[in-house]
N, CA, C and O of each residue as an XYZ file, in Angstrom:
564
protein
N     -14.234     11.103    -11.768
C     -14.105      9.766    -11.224
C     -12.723      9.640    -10.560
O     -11.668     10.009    -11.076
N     -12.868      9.052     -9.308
C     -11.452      8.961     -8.633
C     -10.705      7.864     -9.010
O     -11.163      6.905     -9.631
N      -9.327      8.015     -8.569
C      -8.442      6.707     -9.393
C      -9.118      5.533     -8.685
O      -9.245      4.563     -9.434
N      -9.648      5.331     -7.286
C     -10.451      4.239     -6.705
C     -11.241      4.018     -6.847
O     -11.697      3.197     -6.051
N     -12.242      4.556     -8.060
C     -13.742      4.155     -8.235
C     -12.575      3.897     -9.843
O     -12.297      2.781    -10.282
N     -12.461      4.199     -9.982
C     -11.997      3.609    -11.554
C     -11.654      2.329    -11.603
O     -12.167      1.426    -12.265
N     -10.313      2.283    -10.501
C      -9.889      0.712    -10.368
C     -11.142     -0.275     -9.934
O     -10.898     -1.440    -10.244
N     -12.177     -0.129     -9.414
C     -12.867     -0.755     -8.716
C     -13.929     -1.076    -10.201
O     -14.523     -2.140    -10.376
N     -13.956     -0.370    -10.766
C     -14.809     -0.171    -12.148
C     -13.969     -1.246    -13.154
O     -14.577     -2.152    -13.724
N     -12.716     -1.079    -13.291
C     -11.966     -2.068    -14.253
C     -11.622     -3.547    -13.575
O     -11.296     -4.489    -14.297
N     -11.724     -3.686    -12.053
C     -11.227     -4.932    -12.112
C     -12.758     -5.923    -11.259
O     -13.354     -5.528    -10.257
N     -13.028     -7.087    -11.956
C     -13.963     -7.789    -11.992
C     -13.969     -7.870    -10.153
O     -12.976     -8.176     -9.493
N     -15.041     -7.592     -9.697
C     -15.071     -8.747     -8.183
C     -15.484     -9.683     -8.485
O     -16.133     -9.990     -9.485
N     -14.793    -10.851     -6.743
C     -14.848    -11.839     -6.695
C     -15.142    -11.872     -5.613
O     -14.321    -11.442     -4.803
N     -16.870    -12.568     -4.968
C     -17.449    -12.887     -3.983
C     -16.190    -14.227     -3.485
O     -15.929    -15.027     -4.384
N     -15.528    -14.418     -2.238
C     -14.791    -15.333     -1.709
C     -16.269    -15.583     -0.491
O     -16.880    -14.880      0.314
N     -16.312    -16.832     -0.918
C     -16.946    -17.657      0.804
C     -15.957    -17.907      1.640
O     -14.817    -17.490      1.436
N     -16.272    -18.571      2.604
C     -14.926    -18.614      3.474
C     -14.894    -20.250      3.312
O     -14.304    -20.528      4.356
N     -15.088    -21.201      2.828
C     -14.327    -22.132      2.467
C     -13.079    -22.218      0.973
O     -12.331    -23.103      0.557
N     -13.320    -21.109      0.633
C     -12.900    -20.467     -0.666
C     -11.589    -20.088      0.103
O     -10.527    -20.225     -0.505
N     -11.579    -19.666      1.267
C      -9.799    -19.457      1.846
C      -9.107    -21.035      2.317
O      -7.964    -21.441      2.533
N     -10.685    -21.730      2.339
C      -9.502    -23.341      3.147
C      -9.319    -24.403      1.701
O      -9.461    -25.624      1.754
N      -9.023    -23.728      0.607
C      -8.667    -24.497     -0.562
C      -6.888    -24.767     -0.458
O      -6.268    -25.808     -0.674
N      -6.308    -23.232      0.010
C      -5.113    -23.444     -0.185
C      -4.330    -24.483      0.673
O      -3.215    -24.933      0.408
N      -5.187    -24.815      1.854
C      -4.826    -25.748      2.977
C      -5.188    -27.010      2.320
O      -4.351    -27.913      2.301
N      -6.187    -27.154      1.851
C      -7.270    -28.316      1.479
C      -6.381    -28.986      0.299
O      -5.994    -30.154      0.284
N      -6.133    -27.961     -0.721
C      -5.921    -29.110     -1.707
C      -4.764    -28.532     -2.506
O      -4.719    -28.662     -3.729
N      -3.365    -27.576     -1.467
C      -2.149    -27.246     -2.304
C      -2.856    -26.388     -3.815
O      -2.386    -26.866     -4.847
N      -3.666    -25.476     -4.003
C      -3.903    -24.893     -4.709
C      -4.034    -23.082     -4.453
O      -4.847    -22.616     -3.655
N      -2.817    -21.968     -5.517
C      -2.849    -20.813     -4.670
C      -4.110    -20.294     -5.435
O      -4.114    -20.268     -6.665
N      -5.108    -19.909     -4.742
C      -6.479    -19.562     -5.668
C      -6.420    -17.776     -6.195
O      -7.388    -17.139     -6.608
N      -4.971    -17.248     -6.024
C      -5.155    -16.255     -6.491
C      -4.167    -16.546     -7.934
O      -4.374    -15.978     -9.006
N      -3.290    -17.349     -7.738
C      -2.931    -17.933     -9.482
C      -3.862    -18.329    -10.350
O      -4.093    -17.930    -11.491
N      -4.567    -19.463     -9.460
C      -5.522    -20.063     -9.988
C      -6.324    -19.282    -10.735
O      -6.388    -19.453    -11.953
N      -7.079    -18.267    -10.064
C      -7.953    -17.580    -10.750
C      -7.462    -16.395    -11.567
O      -8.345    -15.868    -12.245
N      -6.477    -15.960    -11.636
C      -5.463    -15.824    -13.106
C      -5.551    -16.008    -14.385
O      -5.862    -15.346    -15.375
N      -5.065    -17.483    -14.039
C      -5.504    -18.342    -15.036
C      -6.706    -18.315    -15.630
O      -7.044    -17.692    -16.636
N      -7.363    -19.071    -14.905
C      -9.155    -19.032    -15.378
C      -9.605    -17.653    -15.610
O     -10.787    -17.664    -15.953
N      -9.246    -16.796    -15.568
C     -10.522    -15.269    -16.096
C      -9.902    -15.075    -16.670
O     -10.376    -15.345    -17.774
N      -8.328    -14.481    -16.844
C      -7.421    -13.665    -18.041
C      -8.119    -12.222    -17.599
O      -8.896    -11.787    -18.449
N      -8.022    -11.712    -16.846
C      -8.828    -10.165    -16.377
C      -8.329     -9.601    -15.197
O      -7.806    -10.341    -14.364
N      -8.403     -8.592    -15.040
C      -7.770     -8.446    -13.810
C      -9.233     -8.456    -12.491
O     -10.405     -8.471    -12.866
N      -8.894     -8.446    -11.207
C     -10.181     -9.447    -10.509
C      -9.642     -8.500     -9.121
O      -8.463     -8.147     -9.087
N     -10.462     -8.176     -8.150
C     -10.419     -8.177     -7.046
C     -11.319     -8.977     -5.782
O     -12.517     -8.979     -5.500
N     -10.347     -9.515     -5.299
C     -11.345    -10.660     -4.712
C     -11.557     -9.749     -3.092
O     -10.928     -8.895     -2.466
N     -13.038    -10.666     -2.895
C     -13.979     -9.695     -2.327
C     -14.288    -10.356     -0.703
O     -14.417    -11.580     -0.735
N     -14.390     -9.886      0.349
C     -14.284    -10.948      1.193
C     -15.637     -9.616      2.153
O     -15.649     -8.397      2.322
N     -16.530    -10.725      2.521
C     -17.923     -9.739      3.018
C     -17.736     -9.719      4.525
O     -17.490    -10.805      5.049
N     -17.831     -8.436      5.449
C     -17.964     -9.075      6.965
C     -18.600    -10.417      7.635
O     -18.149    -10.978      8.634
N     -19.709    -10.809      6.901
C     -20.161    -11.978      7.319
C     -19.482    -12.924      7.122
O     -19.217    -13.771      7.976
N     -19.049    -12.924      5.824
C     -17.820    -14.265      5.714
C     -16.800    -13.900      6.883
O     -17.106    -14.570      7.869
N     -15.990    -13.301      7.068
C     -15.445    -12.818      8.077
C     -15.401    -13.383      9.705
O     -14.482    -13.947     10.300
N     -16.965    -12.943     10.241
C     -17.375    -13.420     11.150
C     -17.751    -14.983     11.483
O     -17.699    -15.527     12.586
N     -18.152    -15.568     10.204
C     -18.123    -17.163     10.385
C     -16.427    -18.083     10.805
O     -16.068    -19.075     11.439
N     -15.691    -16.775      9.822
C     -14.215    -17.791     10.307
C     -13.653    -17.485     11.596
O     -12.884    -18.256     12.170
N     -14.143    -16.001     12.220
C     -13.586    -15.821     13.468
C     -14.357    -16.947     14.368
O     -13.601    -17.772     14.880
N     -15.582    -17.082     14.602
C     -16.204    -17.797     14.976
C     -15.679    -19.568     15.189
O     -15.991    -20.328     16.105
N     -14.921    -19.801     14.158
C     -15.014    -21.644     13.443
C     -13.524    -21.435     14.193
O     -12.958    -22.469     14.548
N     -12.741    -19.922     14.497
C     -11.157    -20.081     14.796
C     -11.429    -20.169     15.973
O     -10.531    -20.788     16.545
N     -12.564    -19.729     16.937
C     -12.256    -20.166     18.223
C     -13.344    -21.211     18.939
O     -13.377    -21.357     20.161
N     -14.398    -22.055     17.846
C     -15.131    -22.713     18.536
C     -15.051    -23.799     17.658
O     -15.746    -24.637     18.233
N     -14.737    -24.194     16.867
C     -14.528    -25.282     15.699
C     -13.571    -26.398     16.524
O     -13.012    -26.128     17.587
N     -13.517    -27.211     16.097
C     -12.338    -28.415     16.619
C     -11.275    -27.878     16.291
O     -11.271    -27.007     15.421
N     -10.123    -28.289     16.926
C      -8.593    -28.071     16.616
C      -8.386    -28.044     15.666
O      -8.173    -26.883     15.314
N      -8.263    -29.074     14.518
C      -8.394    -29.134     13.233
C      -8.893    -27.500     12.421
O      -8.302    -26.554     11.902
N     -10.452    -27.928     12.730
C     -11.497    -26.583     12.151
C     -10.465    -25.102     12.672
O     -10.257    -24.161     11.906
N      -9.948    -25.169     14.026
C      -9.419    -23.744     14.442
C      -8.340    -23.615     13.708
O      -8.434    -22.657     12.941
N      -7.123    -24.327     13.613
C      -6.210    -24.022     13.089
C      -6.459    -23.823     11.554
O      -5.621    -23.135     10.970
N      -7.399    -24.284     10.892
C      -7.874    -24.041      9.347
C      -8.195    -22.824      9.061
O      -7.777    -22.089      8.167
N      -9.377    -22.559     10.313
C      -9.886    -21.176     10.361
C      -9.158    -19.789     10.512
O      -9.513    -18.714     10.027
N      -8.146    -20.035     11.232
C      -6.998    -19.344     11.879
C      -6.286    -18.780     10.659
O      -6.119    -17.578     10.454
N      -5.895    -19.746      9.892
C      -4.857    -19.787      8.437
C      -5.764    -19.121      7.347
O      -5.255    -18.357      6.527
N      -7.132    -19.410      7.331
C      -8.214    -18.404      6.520
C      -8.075    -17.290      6.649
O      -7.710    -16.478      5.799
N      -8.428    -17.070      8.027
C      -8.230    -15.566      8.487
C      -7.097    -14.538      8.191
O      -7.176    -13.324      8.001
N      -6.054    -15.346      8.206
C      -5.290    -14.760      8.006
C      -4.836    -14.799      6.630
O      -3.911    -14.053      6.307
N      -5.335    -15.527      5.828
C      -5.062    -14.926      4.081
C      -6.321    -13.705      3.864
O      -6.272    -12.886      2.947
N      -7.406    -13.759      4.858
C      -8.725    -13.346      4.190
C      -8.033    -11.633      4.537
O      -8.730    -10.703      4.129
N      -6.964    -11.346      5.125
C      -6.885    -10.102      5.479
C      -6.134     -9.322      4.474
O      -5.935     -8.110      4.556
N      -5.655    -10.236      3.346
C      -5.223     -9.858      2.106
C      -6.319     -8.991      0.990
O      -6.007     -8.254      0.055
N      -7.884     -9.440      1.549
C      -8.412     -9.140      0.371
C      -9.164     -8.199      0.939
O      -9.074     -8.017      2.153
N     -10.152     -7.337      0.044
C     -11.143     -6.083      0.507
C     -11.989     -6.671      1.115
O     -12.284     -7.831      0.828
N     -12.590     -5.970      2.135
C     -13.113     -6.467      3.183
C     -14.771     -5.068      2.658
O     -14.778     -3.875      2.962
N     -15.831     -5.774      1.909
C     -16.756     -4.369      1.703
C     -17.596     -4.688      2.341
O     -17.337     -5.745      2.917
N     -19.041     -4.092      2.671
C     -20.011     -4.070      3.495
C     -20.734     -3.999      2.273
O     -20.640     -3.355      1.228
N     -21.771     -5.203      2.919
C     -23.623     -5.687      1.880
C     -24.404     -4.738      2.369
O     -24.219     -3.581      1.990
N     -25.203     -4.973      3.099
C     -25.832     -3.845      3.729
C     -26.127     -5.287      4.897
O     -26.195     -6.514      4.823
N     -26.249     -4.077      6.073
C     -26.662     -4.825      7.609
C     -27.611     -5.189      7.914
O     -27.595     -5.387      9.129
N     -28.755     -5.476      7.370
C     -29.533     -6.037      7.416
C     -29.450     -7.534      7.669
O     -30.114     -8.204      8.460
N     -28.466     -7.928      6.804
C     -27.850     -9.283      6.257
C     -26.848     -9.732      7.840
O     -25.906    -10.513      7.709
N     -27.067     -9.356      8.750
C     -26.302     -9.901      9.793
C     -26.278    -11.280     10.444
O     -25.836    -11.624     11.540
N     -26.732    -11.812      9.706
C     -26.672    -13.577     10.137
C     -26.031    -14.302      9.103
O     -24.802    -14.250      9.145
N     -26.688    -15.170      7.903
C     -26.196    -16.150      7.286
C     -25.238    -15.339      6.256
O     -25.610    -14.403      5.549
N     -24.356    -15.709      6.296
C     -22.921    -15.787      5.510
C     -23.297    -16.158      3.859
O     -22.743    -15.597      2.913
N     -24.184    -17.051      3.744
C     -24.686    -17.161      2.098
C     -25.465    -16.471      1.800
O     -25.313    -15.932      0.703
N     -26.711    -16.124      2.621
C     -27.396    -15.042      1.959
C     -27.070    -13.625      1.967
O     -27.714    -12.914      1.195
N     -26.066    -13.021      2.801
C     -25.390    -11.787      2.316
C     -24.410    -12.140      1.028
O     -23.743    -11.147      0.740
N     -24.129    -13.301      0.155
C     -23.395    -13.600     -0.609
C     -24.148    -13.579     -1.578
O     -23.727    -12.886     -2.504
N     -25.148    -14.086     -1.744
C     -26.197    -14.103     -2.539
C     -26.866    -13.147     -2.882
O     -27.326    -13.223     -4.022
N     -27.182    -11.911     -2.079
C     -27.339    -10.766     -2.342
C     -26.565     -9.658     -3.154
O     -27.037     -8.926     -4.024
N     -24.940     -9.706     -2.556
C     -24.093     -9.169     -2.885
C     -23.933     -9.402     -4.262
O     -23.953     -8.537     -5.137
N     -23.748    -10.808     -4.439
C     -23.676    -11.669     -6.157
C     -24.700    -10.703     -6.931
O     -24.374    -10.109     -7.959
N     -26.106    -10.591     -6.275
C     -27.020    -10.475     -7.385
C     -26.531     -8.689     -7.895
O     -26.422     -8.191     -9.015
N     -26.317     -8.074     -6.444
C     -26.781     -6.328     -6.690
C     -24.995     -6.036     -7.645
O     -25.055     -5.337     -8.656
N     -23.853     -6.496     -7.303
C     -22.658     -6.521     -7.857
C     -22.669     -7.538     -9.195
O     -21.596     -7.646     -9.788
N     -23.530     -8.099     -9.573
C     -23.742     -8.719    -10.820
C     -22.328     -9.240    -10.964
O     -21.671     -8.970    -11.969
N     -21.726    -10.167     -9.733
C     -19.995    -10.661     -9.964
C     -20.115    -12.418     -9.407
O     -20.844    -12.924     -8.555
N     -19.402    -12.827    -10.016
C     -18.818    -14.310     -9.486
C     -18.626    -14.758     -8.183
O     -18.088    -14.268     -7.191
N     -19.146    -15.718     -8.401
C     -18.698    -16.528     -6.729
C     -17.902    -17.580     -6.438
O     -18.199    -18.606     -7.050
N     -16.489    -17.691     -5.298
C     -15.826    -18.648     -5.711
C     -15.961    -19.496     -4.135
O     -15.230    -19.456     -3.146
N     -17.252    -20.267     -4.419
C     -17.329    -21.213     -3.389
C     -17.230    -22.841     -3.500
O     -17.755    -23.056     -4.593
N     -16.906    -23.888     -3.048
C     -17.421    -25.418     -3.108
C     -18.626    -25.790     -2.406
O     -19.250    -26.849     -2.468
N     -18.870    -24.666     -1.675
C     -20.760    -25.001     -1.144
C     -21.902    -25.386     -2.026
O     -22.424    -24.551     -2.764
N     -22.391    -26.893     -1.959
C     -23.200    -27.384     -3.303
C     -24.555    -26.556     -2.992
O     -25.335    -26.168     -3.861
N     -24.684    -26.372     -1.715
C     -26.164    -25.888     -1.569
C     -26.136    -24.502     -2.242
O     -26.952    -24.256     -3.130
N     -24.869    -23.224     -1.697
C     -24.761    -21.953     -2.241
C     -24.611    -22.294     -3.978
O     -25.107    -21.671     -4.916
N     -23.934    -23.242     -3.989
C     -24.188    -23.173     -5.954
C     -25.019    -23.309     -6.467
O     -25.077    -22.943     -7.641
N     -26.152    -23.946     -5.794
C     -27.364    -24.556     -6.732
C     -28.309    -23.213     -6.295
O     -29.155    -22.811     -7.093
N     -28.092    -22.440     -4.787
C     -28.951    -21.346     -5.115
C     -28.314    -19.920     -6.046
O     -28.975    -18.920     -6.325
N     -26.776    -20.187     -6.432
C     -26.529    -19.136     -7.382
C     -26.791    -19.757     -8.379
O     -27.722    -19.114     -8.864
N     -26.611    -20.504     -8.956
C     -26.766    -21.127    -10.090
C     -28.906    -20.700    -10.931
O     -29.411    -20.134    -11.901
N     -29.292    -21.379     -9.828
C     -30.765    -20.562     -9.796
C     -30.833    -19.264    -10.186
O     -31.766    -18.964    -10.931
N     -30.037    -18.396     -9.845
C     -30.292    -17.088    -10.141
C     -29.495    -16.677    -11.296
O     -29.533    -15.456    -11.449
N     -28.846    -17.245    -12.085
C     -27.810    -17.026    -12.787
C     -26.464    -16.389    -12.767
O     -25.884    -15.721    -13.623
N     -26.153    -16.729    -11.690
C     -24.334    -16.214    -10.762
C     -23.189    -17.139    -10.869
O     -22.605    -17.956    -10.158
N     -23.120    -16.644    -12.095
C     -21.469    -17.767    -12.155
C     -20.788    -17.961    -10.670
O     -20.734    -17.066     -9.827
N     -20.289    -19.262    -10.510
C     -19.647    -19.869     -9.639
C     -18.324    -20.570     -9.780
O     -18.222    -21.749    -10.116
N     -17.610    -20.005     -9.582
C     -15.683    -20.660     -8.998
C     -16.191    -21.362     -8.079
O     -17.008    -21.214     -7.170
N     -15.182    -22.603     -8.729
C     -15.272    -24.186     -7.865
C     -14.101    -24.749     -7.988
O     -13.340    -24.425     -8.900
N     -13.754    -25.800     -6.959
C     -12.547    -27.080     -6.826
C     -12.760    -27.785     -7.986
O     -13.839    -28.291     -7.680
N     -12.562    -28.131     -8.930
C     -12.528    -29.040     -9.872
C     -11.690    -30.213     -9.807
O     -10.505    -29.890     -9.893
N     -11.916    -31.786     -9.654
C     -10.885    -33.018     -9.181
C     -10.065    -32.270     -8.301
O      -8.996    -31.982     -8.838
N     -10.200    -31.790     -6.963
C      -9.286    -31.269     -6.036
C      -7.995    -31.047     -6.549
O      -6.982    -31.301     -5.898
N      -7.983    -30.419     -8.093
C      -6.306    -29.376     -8.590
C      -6.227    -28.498     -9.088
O      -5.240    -27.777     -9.234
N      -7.640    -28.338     -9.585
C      -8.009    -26.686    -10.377
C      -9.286    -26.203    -10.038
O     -10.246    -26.698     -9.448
N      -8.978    -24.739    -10.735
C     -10.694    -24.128    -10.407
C     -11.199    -24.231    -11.550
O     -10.473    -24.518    -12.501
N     -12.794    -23.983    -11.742
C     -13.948    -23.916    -12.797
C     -14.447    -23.198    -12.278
O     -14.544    -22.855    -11.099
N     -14.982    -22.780    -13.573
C     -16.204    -21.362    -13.818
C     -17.393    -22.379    -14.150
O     -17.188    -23.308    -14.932
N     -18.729    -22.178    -13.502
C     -19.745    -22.867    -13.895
C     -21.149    -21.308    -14.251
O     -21.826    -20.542    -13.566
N     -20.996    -21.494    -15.213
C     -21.325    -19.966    -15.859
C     -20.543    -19.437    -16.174
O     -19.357    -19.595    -15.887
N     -21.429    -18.039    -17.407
C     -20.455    -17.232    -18.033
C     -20.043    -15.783    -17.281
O     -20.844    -14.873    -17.065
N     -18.817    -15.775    -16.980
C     -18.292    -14.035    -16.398
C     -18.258    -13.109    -17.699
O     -17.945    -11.922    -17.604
């Protein structure tokens, strides 16, 4: 086993949506403390090409607002591993998340009510905004 399948073996992933990067803008919260805190584990947070492609997308066709948000995503999202679902999944951004969740049996840290209620359905713990100052686990990691 290589030292990179090992590390990848010991530290938990973390499915990131891409509103999961506009928290730190949104609500003064650093979500890699944050989630620190909340697991006590060590975690690699996980960022999918599709998520990817929705924020390049929102950075140059979104409102000013939306671009400059998107812009500031992008550019934290380049902090984290960037892995491939399989390509099939080349359109919606939740259902390559949803997939990924199920076959990586790992957490998801989105505020999307619709993506929670379809992880939640499947039994995929979900990272959330809690009173816009902390995160929650809704399920067990």
């Amino acid at each position: 086993m290589t030292k990179e399948t090992k590390k990848l073996k010991e530290a938990l992933k973390i499915i990131l949506d891409s509103n999961a990067l506009f928290v730190p803008l949104q609500f003064k919260i650093d979500i890699i403390e944050e989630l620190e805190m909340l697991l006590k584990t060590k975690f690699e947070p996980i960022l999918l090409p599709q998520v990817r492609r929705e924020l390049e997308k929102l950075a140059t066709k979104g409102s000013p607002k939306m671009r400059k948000n998107a812009s500031y995503a992008l550019k934290l999202a380049e902090k984290y591993k960037l892995v491939e679902v399989c390509e099939e999944f080349s359109g919606l951004p939740d259902d390559a998340i949803v997939v990924a969740a199920c076959t990586w049996k790992c957490p998801v840290f989105t505020n999307d009510r619709q993506l929670r209620k379809r992880l939640r359905d499947i039994n995929v713990p979900v990272i959330y905004v809690r009173q816009k100052s902390r995160l929650e686990v809704d399920g067990r990691i």
